[in-house]
C-alpha positions in Angstrom: 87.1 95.1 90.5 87.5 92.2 88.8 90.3 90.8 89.1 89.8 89.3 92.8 92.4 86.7 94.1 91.9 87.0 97.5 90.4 84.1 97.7 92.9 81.9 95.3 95.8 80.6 96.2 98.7 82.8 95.5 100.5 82.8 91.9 103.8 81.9 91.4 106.2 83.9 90.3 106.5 83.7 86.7 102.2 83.8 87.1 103.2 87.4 89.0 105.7 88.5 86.3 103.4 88.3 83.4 100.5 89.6 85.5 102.4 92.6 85.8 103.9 92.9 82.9 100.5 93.1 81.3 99.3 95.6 83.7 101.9 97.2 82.9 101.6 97.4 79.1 98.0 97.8 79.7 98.6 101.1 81.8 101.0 102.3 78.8 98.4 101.4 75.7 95.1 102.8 77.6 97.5 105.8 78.2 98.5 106.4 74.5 95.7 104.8 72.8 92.4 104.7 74.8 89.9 102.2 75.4 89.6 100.9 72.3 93.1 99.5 72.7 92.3 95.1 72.1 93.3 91.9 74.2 95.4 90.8 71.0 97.4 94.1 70.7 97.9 94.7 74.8 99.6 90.7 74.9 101.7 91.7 71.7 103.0 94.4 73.1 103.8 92.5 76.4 104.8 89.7 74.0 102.6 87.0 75.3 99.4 84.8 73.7 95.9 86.6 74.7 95.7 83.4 76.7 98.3 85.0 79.2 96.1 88.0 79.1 92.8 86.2 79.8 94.2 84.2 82.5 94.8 86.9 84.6 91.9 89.0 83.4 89.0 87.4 82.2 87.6 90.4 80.5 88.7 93.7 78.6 86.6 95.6 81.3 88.2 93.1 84.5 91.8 94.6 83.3 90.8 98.4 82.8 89.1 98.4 85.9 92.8 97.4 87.6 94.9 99.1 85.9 92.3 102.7 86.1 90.3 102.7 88.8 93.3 102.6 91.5 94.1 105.8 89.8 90.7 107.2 90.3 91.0 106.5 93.9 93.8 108.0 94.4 92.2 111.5 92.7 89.8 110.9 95.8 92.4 109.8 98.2 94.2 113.5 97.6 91.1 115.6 97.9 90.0 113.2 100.7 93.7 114.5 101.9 93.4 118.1 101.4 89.9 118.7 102.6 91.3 119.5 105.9 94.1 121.7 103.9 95.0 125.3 105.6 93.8 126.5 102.5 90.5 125.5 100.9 91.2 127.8 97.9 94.4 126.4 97.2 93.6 123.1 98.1 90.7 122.9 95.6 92.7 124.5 92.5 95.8 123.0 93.3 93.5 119.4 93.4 91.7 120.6 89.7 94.8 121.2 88.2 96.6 118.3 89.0 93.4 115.8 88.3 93.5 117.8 84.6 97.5 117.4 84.3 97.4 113.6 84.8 93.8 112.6 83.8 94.6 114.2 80.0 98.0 112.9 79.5 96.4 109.8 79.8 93.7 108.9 77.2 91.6 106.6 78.8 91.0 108.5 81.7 89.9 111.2 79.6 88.0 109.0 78.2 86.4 107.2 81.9 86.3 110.6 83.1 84.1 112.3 80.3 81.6 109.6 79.6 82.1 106.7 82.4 82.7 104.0 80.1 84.2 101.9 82.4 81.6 100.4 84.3 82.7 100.7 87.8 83.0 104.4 86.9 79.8 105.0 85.2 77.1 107.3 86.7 75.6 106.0 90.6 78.3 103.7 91.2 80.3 104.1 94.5 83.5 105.3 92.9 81.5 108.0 90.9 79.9 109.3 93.7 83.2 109.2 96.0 84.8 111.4 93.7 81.8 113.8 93.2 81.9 113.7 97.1 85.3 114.4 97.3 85.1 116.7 95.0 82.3 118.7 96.4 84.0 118.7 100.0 86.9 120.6 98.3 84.6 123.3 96.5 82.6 123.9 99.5 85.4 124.5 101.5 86.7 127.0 98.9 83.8 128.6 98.8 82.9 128.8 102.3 86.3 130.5 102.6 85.4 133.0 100.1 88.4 131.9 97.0 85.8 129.3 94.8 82.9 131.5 93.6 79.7 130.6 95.4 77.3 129.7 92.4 79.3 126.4 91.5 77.6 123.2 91.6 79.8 120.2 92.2 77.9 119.0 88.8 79.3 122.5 87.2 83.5 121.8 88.5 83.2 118.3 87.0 82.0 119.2 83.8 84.3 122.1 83.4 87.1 119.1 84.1 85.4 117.3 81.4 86.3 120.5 79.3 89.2 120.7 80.2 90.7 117.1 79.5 88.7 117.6 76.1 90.7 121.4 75.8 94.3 119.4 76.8 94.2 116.5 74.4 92.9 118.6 71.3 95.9 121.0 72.4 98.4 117.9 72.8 97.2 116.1 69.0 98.1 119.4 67.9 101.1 120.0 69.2 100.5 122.8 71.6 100.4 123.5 75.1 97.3 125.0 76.5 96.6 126.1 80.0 93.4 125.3 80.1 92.7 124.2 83.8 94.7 128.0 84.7 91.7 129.8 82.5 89.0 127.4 84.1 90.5 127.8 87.5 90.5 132.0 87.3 87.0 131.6 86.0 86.0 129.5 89.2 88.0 132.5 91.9 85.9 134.5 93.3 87.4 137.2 92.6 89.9 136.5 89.6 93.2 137.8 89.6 
């Protein structure tokens, strides 16, 4: 990422409270409002100068990457996790689901998620390729086990959680609840219930 003080001495601890606080307000406005979401209106909201901001963050894409690719990691963290599950079909749905539940009540990682517009997310970088990794672990596992039907590409599961996130927030700006990632997932069963 970056946003790398390793290396730096460490801040103090009003430096740590606004750093924090603008990660914090940061994680809210990308949440509500997306990428497009500005320096200027992310230290309003926090109710510092953009200088606070930039001091901490040097760039709009140094203080996305913190405050959404630790998120991203933890999606492959848990399928890291359940690859060794008792339960490879369960396991795998129970992992879509959940990456659909949080990823679309959160607009920018719709957003990272659908068209990788956050560099460190973008197609061939590490973190893309863990998750479709991760990812592909889980569905192979379902499918050796005879739940996750066997002509699914990895490439196939992450665009149907592309359409799903895009399924979600329509639903959401419209008021309504869809269960999209319970359709997607009885499409994906082997044999649906």
């Amino acid at each position: 990422m970056g946003d790398d003080h390793s290396t730096a001495r460490p801040l103090r601890a009003d430096a740590r409270r606004n750093r924090e606080r603008v990660l914090q307000i940061a994680q809210e406005a990308l949440a509500s409002d997306g990428l497009t979401i500005s320096f200027d209106e992310i230290a309003r909201r926090a109710g510092f100068g953009v200088g606070t901001v930039y001091r901490h963050f040097p760039t709009r894409e140094a203080l996305f990457e913190a405050v959404l690719l630790g998120r991203m990691e933890r999606f492959v963290a848990d399928a890291r996790a359940l690859a060794t599950a008792e339960d490879p079909g369960r396991a795998f749905f129970g992992w879509f689901r959940t990456v659909v539940e949080q990823a679309s009540a959160n607009q920018a990682l719709c957003e990272m998620l659908e068209g990788g517009t956050v560099p460190a997310f973008r197609r061939g970088t590490t973190l893309e390729a863990d998750f479709a990794a991760a990812l592909g672990r889980l569905l192979q596992r379902g499918q050796r086990a005879g739940a996750v039907r066997g002509d699914l590409r990895t490439e196939d599961v992450q665009d149907l959680l592309r359409g799903c996130l895009t399924a979600e927030r329509r639903a959401r700006a419209r008021g309504g609840k869809v269960a999209m990632a319970e359709v997607v997932c009885d499409g994906m069963r082997s044999h649906p219930r």
